[in-house]
N, C-alpha and C positions, 0 to 999 in steps of 0.2 A: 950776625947770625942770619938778620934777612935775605943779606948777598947771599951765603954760601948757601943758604934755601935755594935761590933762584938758579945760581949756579945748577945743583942737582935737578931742579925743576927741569931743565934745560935740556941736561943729560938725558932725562927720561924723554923729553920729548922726541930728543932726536933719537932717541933705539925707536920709538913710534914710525919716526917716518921713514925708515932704513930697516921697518918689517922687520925687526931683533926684541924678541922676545923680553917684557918687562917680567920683575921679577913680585913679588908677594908685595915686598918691603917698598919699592920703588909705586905699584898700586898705591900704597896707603900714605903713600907720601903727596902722593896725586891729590886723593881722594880729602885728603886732611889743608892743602894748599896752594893747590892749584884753581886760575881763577874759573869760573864757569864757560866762559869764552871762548879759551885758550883749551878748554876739557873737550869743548862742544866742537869746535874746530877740528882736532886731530880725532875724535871721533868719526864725524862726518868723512876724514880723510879715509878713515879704516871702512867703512861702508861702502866710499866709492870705490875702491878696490874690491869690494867681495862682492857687490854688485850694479857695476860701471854704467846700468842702462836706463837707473833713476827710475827704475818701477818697484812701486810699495803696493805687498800683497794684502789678503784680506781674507778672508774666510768667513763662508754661510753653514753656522752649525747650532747645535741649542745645548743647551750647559743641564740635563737631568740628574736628577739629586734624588734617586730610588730609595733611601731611608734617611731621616734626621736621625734615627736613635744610635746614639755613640756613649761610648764609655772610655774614651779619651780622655775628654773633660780639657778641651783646650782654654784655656782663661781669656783668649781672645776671640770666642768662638759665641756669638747671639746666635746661630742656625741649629745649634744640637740638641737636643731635647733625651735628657738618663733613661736608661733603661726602665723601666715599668711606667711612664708615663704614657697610660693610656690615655690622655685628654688631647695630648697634642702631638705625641710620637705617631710615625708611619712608617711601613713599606708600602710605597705602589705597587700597585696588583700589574705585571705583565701586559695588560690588555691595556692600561691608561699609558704607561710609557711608550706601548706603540705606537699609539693615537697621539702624542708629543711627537715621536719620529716622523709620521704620515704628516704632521702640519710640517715639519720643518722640510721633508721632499716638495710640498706643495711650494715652499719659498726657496727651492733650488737647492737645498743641502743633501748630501748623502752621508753625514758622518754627525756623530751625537758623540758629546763630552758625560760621559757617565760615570758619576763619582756620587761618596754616601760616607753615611754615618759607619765608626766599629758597631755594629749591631752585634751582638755574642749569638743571638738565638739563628746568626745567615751564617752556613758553612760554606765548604764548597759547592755543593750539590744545588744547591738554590741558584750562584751566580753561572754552575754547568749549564742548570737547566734553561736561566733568564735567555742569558747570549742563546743558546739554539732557538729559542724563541723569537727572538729578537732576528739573526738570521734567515730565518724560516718565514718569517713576515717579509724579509725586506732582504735578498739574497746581495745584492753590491753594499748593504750596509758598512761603514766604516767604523768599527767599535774603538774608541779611542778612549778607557778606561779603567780605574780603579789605580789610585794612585801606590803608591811604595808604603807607607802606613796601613791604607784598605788592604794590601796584599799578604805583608805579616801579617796583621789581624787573622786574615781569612787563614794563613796557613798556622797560623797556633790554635783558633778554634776548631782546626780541620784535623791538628794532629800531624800533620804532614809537612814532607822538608819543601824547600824552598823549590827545589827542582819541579818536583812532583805537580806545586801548587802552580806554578808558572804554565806547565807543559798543559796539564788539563786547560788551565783556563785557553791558553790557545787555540786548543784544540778543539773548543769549544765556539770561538770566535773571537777571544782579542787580538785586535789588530797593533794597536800601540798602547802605549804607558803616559798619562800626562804627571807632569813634574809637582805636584802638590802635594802639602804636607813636608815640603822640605825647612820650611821658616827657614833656621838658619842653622845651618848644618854644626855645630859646634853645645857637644852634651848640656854643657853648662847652662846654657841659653834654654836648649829643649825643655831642660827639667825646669826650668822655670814658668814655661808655656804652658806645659801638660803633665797630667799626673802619671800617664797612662799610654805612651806612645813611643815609637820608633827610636831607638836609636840612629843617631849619625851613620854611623855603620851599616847599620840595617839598611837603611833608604838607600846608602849605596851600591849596598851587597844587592838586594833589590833590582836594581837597576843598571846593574852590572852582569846580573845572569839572564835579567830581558835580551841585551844589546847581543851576548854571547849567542843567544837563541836565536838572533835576527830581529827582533822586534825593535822597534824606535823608540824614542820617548824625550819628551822635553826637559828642560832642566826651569826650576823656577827661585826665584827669595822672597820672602815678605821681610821688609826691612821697616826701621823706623818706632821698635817698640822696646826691647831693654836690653837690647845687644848695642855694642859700641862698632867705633867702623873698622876698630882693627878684625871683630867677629865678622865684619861684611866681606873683608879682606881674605879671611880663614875662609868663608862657606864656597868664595868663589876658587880659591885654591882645590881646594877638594873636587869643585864638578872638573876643570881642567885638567885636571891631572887623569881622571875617570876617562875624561873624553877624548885624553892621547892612548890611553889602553884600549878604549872600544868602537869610538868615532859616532856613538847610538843616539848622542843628541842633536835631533834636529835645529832646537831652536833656545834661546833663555829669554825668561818672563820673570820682570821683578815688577812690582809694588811694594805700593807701603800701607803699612800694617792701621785700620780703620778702628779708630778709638773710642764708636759711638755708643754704641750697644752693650759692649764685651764686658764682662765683669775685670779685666787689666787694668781697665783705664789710658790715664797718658794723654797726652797730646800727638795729633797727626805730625808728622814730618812733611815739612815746605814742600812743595812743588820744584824747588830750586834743589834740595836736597834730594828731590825723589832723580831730577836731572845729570844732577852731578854724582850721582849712585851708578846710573845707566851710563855716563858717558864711560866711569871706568870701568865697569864691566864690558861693557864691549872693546876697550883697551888692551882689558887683561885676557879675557878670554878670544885670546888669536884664535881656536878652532873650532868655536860654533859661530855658525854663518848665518844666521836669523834671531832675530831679536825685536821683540814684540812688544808694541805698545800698552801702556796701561790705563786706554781711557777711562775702562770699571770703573778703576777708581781716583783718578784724575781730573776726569772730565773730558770734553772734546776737546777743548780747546789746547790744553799741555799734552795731550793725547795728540794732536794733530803738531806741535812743537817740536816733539821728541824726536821725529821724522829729519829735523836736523840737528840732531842729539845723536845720531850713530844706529837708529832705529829703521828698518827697514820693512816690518810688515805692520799693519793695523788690529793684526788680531782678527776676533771674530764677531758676528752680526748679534751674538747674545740674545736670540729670541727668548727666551729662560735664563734667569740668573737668580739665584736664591741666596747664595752663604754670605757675598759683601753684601748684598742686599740690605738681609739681617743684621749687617752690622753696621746701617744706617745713611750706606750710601746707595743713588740710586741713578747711575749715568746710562741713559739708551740713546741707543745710534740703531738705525738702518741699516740697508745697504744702500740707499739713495745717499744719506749723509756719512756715512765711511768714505765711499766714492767722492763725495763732493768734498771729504779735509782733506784727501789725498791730494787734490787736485788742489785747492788752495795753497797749501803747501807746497806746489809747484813741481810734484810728482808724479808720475802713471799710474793709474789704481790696476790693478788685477784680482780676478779673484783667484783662490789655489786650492788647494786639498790640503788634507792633516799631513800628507808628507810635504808639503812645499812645492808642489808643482803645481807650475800655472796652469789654470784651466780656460782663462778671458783674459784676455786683455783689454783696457775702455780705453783706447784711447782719442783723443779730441779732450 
């Protein structure tokens, strides 16, 4: 039985390196015995092909989180705080988010990650009004928010279709879609997360009528919590398949699922497992060409690793982070030390924008 594993190991390696497209079955056969080496290798091969010139990007932006109160009720969720609690529920007031954005220009960013709680009592007309504010304070601002969940939300308390609810908020100033709220695209798994939230479907439908409108958006997983790896296998079938119909995602962002806080519980998933998750995602996923580190919540150190794990950008400077925070993890980096892992790692750092284009290059 070992042989004839190896054999097929084999097989799959070499569709890898003759750029032929691996199949669901042949991923999860990687993913379940294939050794980490041998994963991390043909990873690194697929990176150097997508991006030949050994420079790993970075990003100055700040992660605002305009309301805790949600009615999701995610079970692995320490940051949300039910509806009617007034002791520790919020929405920021408009004038403090800007004063977040004006620090994060002052450290070189022009683009803010803006994500929140289901709040029921914010429709559309509140996140209209926010963005033209937000705009109007800061005209090149780069709106890179409300994820696929925040968006149904907003368009079932709004009463209005999904068209509708997209077109407005653009029009208002979103610029792209970040990938959150996907955990793990397969119902079974959701309904175990949440009481209260997205469909599999939905998130794609989502993020399938962005891409059609022009808008971009990332694709993400939180893995490591009570999904098995054939469901890791399944969630990543789903964006691939999305992203040969639309081409809308720029990049894919996994971690793993943070056990400290949450009422789920569990145990964290290894480092090694978080490695060999990434290596076959960037495997499987032949057509998204960015793939981003998870030092959040990894730390610097596998955070700077992963880089020859098939990983090619650092992510972001995270002057703000709140949601892993809460769930007990608490990794900060710079710009001086993103810059400085890229470089140990034996890389070029650069910095980019929310679409992937460079804006610096450091090199020395």
């Amino acid at each position: 039985m070992a042989e004839n594993n190896r054999t097929k190991l084999d097989a799959v390696a070499s569709k890898v390196m003759a750029e032929t497209r691996i199949s669901p079955q042949e991923a999860l056969l990687l993913l379940e015995n294939e050794d980490i080496t041998t994963l991390g290798a043909l990873a690194d091969l697929v990176r150097r092909r997508m991006h030949p010139d050994k420079v790993v990007t970075y990003i100055i932006d700040r992660n605002v989180n305009y309301t805790n109160i949600c009615n999701a009720f995610c079970s692995f969720c320490a940051f949300y705080r039910p509806p009617g609690d007034e002791d520790e529920g919020y929405v920021l007031p408009a004038e403090e988010i800007i004063a977040k954005i004006g620090e994060t220009y002052d450290l070189g960013g022009n683009q803010i990650l803006l994500q929140g709680g289901h709040n029921p009592k914010l429709k559309i007309d509140y996140y209209e009004d926010l963005f033209r504010k937000l705009k109007g304070a800061f005209p090149d601002l780069w709106l890179h928010a409300l994820s696929p969940p925040e968006i149904e939300h907003i368009r079932r308390a709004s009463r209005i279709p999904l068209r509708e609810t997209l077109e407005r908020l653009q029009a208002a100033g979103l610029d792209s879609i970040p990938g959150g709220g996907a955990e793990i695209l397969v119902d079974e798994i959701r309904e175990q997360l949440a009481t209260n939230k997205c469909s599999s479907a939905e998130w794609l439908g989502v993020m399938e009528e962005a891409h059609n409108m022009g808008m971009r958006s990332t694709a993400t997983m939180m893995f490591g919590h009570v999904e098995t790896r054939a469901h890791r296998i399944e969630h990543l079938a789903k964006v691939r398949d999305l992203q040969d119909r639309t081409g809308g995602f720029t990049a894919f962002i996994g971690w793993t699922y943070q056990p400290h806080e949450g009422d789920l519980g569990g145990e964290e998933a290894t480092s090694a497992e978080y490695l060999r998750t990434i290596t076959v995602a960037r495997l499987f996923l032949d057509n998204i060409e960015n793939f981003q580190s998870s030092w959040v919540t990894q730390g610097p150190k596998v955070g700077g690793a992963a880089l020859a794990f098939g990983v090619n950008d650092m992510g972001s400077t995270m002057i703000e982070e709140n949601v892993v925070a809460a769930a007990g993890t608490v990794f900060q980096m710079n710009q001086d030390q993103i810059v400085r892992a890229i470089r140990d790692a034996g890389f070029t750092p650069a910095r980019r924008n929310m679409q992937y284009e460079r804006l610096e290059v450091h090199p020395g």
